[in-house]
N, CA, C and O atoms as a printed pandas DataFrame, in Angstrom:
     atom_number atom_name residue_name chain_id  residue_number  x_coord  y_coord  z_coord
0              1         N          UNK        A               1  -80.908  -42.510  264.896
1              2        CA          UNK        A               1  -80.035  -42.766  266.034
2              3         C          UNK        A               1  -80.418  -44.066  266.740
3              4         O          UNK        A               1  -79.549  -44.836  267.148
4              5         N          UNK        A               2  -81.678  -44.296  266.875
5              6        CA          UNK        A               2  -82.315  -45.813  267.653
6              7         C          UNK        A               2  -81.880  -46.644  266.995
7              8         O          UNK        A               2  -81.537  -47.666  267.589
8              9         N          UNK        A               3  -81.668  -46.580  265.270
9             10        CA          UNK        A               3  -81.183  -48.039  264.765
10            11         C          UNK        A               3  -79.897  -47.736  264.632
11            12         O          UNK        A               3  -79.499  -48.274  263.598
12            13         N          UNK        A               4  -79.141  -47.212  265.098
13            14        CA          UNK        A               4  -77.503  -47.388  264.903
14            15         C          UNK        A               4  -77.789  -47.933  266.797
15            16         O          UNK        A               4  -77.672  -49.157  266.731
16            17         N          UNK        A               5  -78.005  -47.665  267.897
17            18        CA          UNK        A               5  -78.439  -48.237  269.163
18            19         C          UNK        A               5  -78.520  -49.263  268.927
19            20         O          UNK        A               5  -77.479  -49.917  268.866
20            21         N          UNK        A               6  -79.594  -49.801  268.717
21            22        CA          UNK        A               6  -80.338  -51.210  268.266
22            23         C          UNK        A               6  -79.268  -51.963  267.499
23            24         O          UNK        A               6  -79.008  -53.128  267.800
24            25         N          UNK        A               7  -78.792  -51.484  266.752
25            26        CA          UNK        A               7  -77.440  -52.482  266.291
26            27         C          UNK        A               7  -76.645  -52.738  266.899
27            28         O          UNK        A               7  -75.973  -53.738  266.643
28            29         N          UNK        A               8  -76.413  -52.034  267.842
29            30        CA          UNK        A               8  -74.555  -51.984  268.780
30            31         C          UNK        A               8  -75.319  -52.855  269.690
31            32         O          UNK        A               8  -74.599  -53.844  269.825
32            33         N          UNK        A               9  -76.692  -53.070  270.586
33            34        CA          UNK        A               9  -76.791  -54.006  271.660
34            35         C          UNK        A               9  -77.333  -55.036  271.293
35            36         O          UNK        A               9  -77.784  -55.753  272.186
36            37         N          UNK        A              10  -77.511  -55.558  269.612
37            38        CA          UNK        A              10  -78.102  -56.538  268.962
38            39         C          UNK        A              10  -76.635  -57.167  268.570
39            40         O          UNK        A              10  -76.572  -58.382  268.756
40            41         N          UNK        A              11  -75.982  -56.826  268.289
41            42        CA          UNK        A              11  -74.539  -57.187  268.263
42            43         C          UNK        A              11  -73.560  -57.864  269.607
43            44         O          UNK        A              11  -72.759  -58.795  269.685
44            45         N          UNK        A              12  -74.139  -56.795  270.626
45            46        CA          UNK        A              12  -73.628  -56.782  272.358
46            47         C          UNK        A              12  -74.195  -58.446  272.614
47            48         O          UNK        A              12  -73.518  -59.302  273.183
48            49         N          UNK        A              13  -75.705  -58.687  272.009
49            50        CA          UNK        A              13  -76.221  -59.968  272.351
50            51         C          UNK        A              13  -76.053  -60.950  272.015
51            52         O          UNK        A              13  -76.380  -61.963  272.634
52            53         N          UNK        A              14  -75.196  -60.892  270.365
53            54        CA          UNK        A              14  -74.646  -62.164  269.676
54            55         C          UNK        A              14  -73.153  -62.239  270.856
55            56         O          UNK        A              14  -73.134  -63.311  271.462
56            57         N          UNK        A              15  -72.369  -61.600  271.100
57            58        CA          UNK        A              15  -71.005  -61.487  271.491
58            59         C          UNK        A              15  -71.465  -62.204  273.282
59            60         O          UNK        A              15  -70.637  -62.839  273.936
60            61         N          UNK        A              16  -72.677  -61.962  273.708
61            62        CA          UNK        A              16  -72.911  -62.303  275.188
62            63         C          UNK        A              16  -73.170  -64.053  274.518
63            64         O          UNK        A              16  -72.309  -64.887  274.800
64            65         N          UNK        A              17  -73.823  -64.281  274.052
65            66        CA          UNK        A              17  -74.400  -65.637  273.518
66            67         C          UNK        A              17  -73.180  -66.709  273.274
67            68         O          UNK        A              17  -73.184  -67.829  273.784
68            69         N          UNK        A              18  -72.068  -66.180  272.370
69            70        CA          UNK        A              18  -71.032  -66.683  271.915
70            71         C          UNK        A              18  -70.670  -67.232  273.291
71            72         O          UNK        A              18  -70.808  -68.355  273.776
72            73         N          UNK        A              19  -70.094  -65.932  273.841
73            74        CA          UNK        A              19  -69.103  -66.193  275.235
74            75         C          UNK        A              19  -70.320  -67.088  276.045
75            76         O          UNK        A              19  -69.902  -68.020  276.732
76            77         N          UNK        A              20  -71.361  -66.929  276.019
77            78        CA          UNK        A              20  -71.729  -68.342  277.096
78            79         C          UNK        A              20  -71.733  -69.440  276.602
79            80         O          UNK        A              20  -71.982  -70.402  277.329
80            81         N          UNK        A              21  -71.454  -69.630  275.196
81            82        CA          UNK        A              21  -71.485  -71.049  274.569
82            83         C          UNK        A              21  -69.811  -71.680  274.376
83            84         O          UNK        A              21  -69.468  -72.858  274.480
84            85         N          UNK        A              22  -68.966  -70.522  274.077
85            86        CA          UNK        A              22  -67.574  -71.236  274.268
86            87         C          UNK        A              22  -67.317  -72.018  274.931
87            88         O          UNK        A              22  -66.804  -72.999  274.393
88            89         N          UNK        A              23  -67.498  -72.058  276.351
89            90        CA          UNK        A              23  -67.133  -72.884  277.478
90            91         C          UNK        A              23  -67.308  -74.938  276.907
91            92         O          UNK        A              23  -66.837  -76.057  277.111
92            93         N          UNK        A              24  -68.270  -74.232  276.175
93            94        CA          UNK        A              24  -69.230  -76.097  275.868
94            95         C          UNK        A              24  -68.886  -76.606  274.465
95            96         O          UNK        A              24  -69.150  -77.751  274.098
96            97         N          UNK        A              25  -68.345  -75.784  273.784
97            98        CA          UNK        A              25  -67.859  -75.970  272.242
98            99         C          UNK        A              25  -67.351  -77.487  271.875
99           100         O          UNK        A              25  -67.517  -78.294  270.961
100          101         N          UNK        A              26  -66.417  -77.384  273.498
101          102        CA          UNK        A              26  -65.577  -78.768  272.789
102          103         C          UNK        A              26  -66.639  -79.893  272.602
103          104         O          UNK        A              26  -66.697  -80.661  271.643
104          105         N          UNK        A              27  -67.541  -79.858  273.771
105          106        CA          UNK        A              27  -68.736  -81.067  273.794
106          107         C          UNK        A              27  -69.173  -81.456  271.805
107          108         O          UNK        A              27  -69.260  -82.541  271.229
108          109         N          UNK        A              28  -69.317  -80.309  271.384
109          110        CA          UNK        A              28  -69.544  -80.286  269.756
110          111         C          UNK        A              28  -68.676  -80.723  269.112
111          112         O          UNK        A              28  -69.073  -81.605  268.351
112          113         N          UNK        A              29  -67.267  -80.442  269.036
113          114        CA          UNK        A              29  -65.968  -80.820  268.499
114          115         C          UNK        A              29  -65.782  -82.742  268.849
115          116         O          UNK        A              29  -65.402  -83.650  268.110
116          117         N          UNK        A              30  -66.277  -82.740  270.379
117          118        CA          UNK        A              30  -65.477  -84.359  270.271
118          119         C          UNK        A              30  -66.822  -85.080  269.533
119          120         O          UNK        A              30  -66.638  -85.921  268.653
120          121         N          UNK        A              31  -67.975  -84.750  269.890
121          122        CA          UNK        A              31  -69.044  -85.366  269.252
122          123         C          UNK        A              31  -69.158  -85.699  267.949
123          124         O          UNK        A              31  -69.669  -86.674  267.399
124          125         N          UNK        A              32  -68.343  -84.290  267.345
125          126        CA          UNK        A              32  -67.919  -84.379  265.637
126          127         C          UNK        A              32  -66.957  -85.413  265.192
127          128         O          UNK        A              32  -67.090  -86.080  264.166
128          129         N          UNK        A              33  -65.895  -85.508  266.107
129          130        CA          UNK        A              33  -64.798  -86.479  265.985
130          131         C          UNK        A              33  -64.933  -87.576  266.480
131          132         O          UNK        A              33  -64.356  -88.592  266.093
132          133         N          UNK        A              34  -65.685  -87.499  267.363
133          134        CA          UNK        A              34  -65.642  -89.387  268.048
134          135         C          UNK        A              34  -67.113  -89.906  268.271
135          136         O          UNK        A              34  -67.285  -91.066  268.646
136          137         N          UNK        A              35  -68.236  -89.009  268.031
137          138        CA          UNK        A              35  -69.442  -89.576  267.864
138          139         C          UNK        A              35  -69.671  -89.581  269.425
139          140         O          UNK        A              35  -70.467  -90.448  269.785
140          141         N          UNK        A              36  -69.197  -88.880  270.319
141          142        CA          UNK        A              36  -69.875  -88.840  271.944
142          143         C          UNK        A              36  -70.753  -88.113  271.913
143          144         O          UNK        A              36  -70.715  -86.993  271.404
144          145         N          UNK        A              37  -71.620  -88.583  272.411
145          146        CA          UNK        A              37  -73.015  -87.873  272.765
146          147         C          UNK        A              37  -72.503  -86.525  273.587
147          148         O          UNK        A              37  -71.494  -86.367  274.275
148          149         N          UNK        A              38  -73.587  -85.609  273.252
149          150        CA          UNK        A              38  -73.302  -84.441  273.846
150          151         C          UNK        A              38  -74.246  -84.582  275.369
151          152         O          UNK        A              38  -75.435  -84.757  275.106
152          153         N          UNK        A              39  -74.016  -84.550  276.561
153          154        CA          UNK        A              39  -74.660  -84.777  277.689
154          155         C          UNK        A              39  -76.460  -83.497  277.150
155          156         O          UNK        A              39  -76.512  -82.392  276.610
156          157         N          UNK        A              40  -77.375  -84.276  277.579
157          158        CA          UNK        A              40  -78.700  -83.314  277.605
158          159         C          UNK        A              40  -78.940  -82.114  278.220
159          160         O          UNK        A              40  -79.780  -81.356  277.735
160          161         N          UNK        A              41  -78.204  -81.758  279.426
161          162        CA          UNK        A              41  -77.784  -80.310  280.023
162          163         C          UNK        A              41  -77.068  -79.936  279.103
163          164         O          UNK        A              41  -77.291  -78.756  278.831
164          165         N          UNK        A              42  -76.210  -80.452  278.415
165          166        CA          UNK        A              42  -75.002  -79.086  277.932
166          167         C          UNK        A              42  -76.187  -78.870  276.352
167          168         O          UNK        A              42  -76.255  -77.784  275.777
168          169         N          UNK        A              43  -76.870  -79.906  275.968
169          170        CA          UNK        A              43  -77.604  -79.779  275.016
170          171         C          UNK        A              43  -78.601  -78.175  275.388
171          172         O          UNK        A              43  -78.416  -77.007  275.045
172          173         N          UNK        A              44  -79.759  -78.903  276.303
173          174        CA          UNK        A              44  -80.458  -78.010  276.627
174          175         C          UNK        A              44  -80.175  -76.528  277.063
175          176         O          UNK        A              44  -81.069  -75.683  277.000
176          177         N          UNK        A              45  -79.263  -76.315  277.383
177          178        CA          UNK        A              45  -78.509  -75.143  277.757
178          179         C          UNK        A              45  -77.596  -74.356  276.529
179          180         O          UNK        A              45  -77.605  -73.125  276.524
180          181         N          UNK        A              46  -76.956  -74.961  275.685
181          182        CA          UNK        A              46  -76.947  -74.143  274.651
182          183         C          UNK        A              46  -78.099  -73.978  273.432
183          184         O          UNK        A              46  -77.975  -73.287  272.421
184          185         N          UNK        A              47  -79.205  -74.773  273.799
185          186        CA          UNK        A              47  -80.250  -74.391  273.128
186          187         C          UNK        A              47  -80.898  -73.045  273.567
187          188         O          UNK        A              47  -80.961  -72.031  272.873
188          189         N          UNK        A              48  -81.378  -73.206  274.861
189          190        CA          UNK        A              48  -81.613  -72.535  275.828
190          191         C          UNK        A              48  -80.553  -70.575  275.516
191          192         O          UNK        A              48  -81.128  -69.489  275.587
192          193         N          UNK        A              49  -79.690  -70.681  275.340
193          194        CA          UNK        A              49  -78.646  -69.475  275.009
194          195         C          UNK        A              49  -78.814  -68.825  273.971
195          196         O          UNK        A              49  -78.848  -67.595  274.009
196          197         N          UNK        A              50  -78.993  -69.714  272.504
197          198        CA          UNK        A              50  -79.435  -69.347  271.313
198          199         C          UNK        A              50  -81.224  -68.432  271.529
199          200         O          UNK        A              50  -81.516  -67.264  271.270
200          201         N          UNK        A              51  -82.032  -69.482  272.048
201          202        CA          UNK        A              51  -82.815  -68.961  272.042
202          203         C          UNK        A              51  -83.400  -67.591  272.519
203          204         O          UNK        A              51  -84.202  -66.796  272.028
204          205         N          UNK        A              52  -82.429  -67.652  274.064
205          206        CA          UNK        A              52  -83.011  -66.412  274.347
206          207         C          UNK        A              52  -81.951  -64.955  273.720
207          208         O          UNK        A              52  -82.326  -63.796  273.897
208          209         N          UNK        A              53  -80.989  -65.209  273.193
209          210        CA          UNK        A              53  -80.488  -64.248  272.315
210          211         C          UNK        A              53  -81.598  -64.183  270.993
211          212         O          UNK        A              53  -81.442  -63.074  270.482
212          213         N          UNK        A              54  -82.288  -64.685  270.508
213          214        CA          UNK        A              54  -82.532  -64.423  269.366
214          215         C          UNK        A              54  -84.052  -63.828  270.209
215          216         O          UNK        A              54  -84.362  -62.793  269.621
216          217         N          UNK        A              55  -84.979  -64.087  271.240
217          218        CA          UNK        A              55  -85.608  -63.184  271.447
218          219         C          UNK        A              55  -85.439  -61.956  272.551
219          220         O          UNK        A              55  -86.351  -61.301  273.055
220          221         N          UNK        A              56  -83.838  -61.819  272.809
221          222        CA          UNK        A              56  -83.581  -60.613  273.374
222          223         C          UNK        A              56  -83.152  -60.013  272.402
223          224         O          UNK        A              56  -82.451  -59.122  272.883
224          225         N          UNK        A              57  -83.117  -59.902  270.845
225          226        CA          UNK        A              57  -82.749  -59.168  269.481
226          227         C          UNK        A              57  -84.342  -58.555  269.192
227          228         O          UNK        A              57  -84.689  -57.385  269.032
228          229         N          UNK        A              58  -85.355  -60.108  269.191
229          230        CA          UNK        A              58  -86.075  -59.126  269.072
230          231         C          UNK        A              58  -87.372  -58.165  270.160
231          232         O          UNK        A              58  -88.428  -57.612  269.854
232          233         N          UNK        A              59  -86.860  -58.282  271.093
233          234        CA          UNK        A              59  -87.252  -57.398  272.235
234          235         C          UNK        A              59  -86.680  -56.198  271.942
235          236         O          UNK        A              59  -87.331  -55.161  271.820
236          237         N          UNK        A              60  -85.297  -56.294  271.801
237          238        CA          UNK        A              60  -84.699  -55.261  271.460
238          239         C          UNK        A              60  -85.133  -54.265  269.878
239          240         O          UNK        A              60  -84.869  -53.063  269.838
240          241         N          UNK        A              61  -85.746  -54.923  268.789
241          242        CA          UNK        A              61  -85.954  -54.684  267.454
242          243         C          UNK        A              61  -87.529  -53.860  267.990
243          244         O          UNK        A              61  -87.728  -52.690  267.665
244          245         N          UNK        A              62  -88.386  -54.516  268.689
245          246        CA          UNK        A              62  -89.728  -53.864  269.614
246          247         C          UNK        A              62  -89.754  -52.813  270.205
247          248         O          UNK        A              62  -90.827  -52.300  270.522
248          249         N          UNK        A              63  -88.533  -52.238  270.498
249          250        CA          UNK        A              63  -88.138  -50.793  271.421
250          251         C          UNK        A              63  -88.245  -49.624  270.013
251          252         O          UNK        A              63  -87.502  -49.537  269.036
252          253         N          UNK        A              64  -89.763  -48.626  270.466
253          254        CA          UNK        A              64  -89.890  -47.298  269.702
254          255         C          UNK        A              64  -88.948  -46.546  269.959
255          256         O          UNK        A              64  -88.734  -46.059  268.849
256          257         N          UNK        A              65  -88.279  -46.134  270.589
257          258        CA          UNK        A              65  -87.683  -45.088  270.878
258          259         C          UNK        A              65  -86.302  -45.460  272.354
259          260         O          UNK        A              65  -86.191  -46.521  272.967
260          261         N          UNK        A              66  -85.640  -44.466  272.498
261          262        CA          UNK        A              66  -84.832  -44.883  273.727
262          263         C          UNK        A              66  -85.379  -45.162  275.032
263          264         O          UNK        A              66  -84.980  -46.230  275.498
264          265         N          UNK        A              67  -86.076  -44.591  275.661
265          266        CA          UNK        A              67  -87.168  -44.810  276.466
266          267         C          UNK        A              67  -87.470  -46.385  277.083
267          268         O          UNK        A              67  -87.439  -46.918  278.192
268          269         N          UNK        A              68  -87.784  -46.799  275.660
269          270        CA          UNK        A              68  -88.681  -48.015  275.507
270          271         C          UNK        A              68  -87.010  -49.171  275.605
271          272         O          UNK        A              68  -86.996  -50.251  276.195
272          273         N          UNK        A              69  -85.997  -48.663  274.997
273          274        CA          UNK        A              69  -84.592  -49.437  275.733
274          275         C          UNK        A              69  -84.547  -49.111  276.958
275          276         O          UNK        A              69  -84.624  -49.975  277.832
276          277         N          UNK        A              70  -84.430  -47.946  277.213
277          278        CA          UNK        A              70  -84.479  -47.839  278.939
278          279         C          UNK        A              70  -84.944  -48.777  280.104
279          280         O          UNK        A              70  -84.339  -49.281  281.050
280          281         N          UNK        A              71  -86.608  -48.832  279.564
281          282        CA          UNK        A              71  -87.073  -49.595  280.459
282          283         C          UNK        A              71  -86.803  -51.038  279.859
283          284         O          UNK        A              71  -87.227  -51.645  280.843
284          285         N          UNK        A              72  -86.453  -51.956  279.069
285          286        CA          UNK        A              72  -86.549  -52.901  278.477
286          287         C          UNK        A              72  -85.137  -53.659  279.093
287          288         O          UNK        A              72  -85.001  -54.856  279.346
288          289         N          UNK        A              73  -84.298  -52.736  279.222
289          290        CA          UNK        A              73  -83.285  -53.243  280.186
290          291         C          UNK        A              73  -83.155  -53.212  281.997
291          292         O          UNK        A              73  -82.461  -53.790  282.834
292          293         N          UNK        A              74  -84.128  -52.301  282.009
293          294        CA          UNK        A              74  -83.892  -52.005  283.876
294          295         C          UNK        A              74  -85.045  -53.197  284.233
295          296         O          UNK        A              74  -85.726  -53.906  283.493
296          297         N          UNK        A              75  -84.932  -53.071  285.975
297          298        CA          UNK        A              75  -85.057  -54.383  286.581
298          299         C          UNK        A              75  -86.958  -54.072  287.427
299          300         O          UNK        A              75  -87.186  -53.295  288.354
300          301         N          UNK        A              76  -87.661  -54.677  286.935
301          302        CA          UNK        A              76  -89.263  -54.040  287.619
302          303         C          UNK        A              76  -88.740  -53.945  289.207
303          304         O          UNK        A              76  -87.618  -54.283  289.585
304          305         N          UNK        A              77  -90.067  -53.277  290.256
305          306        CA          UNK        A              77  -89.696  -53.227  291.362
306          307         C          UNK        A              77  -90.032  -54.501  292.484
307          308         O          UNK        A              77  -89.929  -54.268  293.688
308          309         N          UNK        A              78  -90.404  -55.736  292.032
309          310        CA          UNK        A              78  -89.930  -56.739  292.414
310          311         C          UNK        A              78  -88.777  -57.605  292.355
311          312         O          UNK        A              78  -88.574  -58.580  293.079
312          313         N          UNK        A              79  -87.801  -57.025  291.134
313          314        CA          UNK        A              79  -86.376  -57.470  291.321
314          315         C          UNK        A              79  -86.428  -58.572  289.585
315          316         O          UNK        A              79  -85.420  -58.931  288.974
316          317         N          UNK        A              80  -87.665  -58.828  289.236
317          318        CA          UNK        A              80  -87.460  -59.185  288.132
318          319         C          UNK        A              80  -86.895  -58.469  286.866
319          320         O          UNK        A              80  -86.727  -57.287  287.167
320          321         N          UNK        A              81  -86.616  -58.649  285.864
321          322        CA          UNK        A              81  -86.298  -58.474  284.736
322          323         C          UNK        A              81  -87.007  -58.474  283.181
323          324         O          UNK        A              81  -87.493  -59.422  282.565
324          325         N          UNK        A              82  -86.909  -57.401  282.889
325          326        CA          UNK        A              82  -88.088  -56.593  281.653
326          327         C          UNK        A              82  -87.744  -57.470  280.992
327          328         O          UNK        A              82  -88.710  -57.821  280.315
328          329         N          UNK        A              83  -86.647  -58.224  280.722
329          330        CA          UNK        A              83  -86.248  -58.487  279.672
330          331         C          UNK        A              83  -86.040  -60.090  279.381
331          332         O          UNK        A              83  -85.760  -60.659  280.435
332          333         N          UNK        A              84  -86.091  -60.922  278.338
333          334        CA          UNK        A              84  -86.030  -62.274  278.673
334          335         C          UNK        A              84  -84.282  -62.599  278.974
335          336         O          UNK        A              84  -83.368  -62.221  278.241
336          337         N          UNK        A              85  -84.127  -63.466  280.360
337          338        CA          UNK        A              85  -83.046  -63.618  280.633
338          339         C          UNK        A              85  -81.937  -64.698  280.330
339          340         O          UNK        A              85  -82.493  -65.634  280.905
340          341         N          UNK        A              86  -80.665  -65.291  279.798
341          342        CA          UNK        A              86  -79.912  -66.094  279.603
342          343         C          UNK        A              86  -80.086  -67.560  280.449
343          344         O          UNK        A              86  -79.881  -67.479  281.660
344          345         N          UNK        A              87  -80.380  -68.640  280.004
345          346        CA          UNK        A              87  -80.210  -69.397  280.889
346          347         C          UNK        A              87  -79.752  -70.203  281.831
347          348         O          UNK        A              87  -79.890  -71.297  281.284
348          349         N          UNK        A              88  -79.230  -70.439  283.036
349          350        CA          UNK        A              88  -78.508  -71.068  284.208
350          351         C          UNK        A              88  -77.761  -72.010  283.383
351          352         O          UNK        A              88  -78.230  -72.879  282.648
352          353         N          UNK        A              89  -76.185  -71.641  283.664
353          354        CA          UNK        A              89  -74.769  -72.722  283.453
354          355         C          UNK        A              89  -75.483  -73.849  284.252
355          356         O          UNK        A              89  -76.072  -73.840  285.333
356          357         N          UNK        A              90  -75.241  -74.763  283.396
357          358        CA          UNK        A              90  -75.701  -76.263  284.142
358          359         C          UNK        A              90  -74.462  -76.283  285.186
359          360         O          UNK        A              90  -74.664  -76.790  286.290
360          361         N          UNK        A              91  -73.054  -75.694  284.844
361          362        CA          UNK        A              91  -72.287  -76.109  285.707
362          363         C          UNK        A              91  -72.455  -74.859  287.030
363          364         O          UNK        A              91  -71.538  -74.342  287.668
364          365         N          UNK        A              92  -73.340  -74.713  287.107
365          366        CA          UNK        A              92  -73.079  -73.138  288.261
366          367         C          UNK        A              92  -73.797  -74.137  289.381
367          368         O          UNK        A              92  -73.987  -73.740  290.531
């Protein structure tokens, strides 16, 4: 049952990753077509997206049991986060 879990929010994390990188796609597209530099924020920031999806997969792949998802998603009692978090829209 944990690895049919583990698949559906390892999946949930490619689909969160995507949708924060759409926004910036075109930056890739005109760069492909007209050779414009991609600005270093929109760089660093979809680097930044990839990365922490691929170690919130395997944070998620690290969870024994449900439990160990439980806490891996809830928030400690200083307000931080168990979990490694997405990084700040350059445009926010």
């Amino acid at each position: 049952v944990i690895l049919g879990v583990k698949s559906v929010l390892k999946a949930q994390e490619k689909v969160t990753a995507g949708t924060l990188l759409a926004p910036y796609d075109w930056y890739v597209v005109r760069k492909a077509e007209k050779s414009t530099a991609i600005p270093t924020a929109i760089t660093t920031y979809r680097d930044g997206v990839r990365t922490a999806c691929d170690t919130r997969e395997k944070e998620i792949d690290a969870c024994s049991d449900t439990a160990a998802l439980v806490t891996l998603y809830s928030i400690k009692e200083d307000g931080t986060a168990n979990m490694t978090q997405y990084p700040a829209d350059p445009n926010d």
